[in-house]
C-alpha positions as CSV (number, residue, x, y, z in Angstrom):
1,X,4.4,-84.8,111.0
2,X,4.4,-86.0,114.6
3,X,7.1,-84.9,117.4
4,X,7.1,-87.1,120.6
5,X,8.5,-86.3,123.4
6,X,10.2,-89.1,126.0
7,X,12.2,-89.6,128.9
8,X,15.9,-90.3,129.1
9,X,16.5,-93.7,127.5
10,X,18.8,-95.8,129.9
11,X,16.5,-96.9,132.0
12,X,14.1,-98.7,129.6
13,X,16.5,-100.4,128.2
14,X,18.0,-101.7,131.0
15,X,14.1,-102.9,131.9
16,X,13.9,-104.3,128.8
17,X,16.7,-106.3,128.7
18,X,16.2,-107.3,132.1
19,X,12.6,-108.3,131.3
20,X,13.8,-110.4,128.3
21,X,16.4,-112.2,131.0
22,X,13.8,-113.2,132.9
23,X,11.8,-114.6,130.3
24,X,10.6,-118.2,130.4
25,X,11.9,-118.8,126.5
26,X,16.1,-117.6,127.9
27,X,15.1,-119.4,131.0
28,X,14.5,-122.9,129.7
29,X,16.8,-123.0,126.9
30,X,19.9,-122.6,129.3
31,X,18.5,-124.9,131.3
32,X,17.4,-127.6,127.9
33,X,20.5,-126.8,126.6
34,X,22.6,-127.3,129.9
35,X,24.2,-124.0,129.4
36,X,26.1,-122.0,131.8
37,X,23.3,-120.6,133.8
38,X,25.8,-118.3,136.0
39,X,26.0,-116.3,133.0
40,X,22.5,-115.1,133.2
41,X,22.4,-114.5,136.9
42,X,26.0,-112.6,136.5
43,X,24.3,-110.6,134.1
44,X,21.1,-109.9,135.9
45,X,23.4,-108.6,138.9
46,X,25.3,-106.4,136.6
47,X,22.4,-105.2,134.9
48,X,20.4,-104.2,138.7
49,X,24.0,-102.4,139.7
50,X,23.7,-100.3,136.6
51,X,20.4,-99.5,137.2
52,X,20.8,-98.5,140.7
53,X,23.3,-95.7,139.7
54,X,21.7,-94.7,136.2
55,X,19.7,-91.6,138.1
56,X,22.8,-90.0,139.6
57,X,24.1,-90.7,135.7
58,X,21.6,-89.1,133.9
59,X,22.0,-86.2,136.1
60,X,25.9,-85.5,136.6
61,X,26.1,-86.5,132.2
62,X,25.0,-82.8,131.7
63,X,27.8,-81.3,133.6
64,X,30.4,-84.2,133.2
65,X,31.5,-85.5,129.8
66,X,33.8,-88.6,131.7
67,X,30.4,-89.7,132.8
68,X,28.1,-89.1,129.5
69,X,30.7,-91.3,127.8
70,X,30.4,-94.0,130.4
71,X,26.5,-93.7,130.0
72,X,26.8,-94.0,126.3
73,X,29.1,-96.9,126.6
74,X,26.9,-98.8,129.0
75,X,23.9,-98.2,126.9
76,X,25.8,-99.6,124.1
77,X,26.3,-103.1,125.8
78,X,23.0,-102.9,127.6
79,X,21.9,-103.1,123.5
80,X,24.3,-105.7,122.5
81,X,23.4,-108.3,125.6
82,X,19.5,-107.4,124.4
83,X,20.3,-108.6,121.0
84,X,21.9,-111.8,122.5
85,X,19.2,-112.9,124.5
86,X,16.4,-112.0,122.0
87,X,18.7,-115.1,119.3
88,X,18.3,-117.0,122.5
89,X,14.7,-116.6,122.3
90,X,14.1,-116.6,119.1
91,X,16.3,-120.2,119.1
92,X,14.4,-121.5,122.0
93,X,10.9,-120.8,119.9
94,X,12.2,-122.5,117.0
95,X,13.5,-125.1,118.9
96,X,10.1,-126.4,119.5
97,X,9.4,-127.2,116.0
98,X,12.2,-129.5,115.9
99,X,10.3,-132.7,116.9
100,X,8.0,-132.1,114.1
101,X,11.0,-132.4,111.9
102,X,12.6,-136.0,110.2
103,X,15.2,-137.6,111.9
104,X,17.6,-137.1,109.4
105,X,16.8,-133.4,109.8
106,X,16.9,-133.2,113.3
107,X,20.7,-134.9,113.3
108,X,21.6,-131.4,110.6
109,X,19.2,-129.4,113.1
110,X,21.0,-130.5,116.6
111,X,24.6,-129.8,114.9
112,X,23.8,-126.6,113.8
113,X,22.0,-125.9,117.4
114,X,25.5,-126.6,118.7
115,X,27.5,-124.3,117.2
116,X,25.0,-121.2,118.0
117,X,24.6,-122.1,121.6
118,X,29.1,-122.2,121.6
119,X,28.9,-119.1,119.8
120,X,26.0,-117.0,121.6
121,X,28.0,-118.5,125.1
122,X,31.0,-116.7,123.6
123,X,29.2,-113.3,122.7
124,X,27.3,-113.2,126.0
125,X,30.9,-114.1,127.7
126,X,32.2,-111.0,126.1
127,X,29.5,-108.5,126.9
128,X,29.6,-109.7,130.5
129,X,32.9,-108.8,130.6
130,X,32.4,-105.1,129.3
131,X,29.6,-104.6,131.5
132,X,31.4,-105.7,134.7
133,X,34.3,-103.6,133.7
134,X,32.0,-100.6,133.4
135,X,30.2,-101.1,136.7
136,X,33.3,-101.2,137.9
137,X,33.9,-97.7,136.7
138,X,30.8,-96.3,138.7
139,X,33.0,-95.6,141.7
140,X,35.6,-93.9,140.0
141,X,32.8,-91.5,138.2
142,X,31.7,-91.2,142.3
143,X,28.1,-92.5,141.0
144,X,25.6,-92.7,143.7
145,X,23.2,-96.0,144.0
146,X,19.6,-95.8,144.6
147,X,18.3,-98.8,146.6
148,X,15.5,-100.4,144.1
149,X,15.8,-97.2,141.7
150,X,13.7,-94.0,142.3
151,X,9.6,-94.6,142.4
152,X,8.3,-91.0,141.0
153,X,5.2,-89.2,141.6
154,X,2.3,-89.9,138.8
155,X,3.1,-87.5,136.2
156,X,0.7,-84.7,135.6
157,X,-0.9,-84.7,131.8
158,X,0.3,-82.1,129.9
159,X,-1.4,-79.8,127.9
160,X,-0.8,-77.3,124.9
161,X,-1.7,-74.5,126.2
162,X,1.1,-72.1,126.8
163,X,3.7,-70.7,129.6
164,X,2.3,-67.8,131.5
165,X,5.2,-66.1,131.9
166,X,7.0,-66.6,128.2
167,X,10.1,-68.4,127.8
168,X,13.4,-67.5,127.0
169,X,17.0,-69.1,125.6
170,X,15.1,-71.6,123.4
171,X,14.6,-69.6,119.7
172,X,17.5,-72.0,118.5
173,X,15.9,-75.1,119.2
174,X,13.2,-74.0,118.3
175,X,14.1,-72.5,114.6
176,X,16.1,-76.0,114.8
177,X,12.2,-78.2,114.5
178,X,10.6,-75.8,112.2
179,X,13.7,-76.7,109.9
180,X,12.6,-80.2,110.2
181,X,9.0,-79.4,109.6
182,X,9.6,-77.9,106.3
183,X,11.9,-81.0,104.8
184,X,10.2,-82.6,101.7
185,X,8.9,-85.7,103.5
186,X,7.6,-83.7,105.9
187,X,5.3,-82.5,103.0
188,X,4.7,-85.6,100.9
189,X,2.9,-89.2,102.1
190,X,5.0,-90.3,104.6
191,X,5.1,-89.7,108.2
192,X,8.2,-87.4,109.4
193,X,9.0,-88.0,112.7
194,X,10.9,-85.6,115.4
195,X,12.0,-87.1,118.9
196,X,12.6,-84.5,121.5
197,X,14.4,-87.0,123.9
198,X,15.9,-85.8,127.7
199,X,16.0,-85.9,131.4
200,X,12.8,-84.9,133.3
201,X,12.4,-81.1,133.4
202,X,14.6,-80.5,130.6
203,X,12.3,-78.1,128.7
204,X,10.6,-80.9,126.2
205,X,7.1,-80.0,126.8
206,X,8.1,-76.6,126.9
207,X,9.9,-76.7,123.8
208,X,6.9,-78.5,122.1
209,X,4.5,-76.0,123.6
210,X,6.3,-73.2,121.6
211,X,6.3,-74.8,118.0
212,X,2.5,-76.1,118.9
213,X,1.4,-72.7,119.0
214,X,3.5,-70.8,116.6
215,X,1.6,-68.9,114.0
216,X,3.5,-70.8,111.4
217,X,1.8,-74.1,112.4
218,X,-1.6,-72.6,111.8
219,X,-0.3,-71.7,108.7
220,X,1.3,-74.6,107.2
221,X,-0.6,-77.2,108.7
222,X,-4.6,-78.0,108.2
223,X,-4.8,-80.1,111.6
224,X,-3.1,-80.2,114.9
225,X,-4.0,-82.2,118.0
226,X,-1.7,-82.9,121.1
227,X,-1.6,-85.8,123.0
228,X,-0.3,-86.6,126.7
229,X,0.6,-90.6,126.4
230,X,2.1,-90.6,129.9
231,X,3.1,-93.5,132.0
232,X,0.2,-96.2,131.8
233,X,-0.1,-96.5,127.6
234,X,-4.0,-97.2,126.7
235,X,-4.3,-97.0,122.6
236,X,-8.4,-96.4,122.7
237,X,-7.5,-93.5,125.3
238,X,-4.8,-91.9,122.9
239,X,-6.9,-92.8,119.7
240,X,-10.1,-91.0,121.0
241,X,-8.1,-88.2,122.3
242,X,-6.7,-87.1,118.7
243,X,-9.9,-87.6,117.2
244,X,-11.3,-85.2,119.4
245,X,-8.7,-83.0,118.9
246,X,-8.5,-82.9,115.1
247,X,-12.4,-82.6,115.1
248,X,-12.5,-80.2,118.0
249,X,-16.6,-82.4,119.2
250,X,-15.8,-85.5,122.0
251,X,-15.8,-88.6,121.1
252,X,-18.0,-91.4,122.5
253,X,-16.9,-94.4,120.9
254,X,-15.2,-97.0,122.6
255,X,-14.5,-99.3,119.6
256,X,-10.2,-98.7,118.1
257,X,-11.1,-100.3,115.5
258,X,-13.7,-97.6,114.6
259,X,-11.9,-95.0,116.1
260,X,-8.6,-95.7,114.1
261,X,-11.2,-95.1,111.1
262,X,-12.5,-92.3,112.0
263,X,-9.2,-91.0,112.4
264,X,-8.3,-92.0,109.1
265,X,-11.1,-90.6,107.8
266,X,-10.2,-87.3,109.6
267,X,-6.8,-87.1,108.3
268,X,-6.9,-87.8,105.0
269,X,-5.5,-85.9,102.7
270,X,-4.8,-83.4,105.0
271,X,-1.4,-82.2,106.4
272,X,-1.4,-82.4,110.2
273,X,1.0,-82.2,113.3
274,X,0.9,-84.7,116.1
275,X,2.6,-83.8,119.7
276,X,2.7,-86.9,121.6
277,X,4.2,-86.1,125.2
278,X,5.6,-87.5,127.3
279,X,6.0,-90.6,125.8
């Protein structure tokens, strides 16, 4: 079983798409392809004005339902214009093999090449279009813009140990993951995964922190290890981390390779939970 916990999605997949805009495979095959280039830079300003406003959105989403609907909507076309320009990529990769091909095949390969870049033009037409009408929406939801987003404070690394002062109000979500714990694939070979997903200062760590150290996880489980993945992702770091924790000794080897063994090793057989925060 492993439960990770993560921020609020929006905003990484606004990066992401933004990052895949920007990359050199979208880049050149407009400009091989002699594409409408304005599309792309009318969708990179669309995609920085919803970014600018997505922390005021996150925020008010809890308290207004008009606005949760426009985040959801937004995210949904942030997803579709990802798709888009990951076929664009994909095309531009596979447009390299093409003088390898026969000539004969390259006359099939250029017509066909013709009708996706009409078509993908079309689609990323379209989700332009949404996307302008909804950041067109921001003032009407009175969303606030942050110059170049917010830069937040390094994030402390959590740890399992629990409140000082009890918590309160959370027995239903709580009762709501133990539910989860004890489904069948949650006992069998397969990995059953549980995201706790919110706004910063929500309560996920908290929330975790309870079910961590609930008697009924020492119970029903034969290994437990937390993990705080945090901002910078290193895989040796978080690799050597739940070995230690499963095997309760530290941990000096440096090799993931080994260290995914070992942690195999460790594991086997066994039924463990994994916390991953802050994710």
């Amino acid at each position: 079983m492993v439960v990770f916990l993560g921020q609020a999605l929006a905003t990484s997949i606004i990066q992401v798409a933004l990052d895949r805009l920007a990359s050199h495979e979208v880049i050149d095959y407009f400009k091989g392809r002699k594409l409408n280039q304005k599309l792309l830079q009318n969708l990179e300003f669309v995609l920085l004005s919803a970014n600018s406003v997505l922390i005021d959105a996150e925020e008010k989403q809890f308290t207004n339902s008009a606005v949760k609907k426009w985040l959801d909507e937004l995210k949904d076309a942030v997803y579709v214009a990802d798709d888009l320009l990951d076929e664009i990529a994909t095309k531009a990769l596979r447009s390299k093999l093409e003088a390898k091909l026969q000539t004969r095949t390259k006359k099939v390969w250029r017509f066909v090449s013709t009708l996706f870049d009409k078509k993908i033009q079309s689609k990323l037409e379209n989700v332009l279009g949404i996307l302008q009408i909804l950041i067109e929406q921001k003032k009407v939801h009175n969303l606030k813009e942050v110059a170049g987003g917010v830069t937040l404070p390094p994030r402390q690394l959590t740890t399992s140990c629990p409140e000082e002062y009890g918590v309160y109000g959370r027995d239903i979500d709580k009762e709501e993951i133990f539910k989860k714990l004890q489904l069948d694939n949650a006992n069998g070979d397969e990995i059953c995964v549980v995201p706790i997903v919110g706004m910063g200062g929500v309560g996920k760590t908290t929330l975790a922190r309870l079910v961590y150290n609930d008697n009924r996880v020492k119970e029903n489980f034969d290994l437990k290890a937390w993990v705080c993945v945090s901002d910078t992702f290193d895989g040796s770091r978080i690799a050597k981390t739940i070995l230690e924790e499963v095997t309760l000794s530290n941990c000096d080897i440096h090799s993931l390779n080994l260290l995914q063994i070992r942690i195999r090793e460790s594991l086997k057989g066994k039924k463990f939970l994994l916390v991953l925060d802050d994710v």
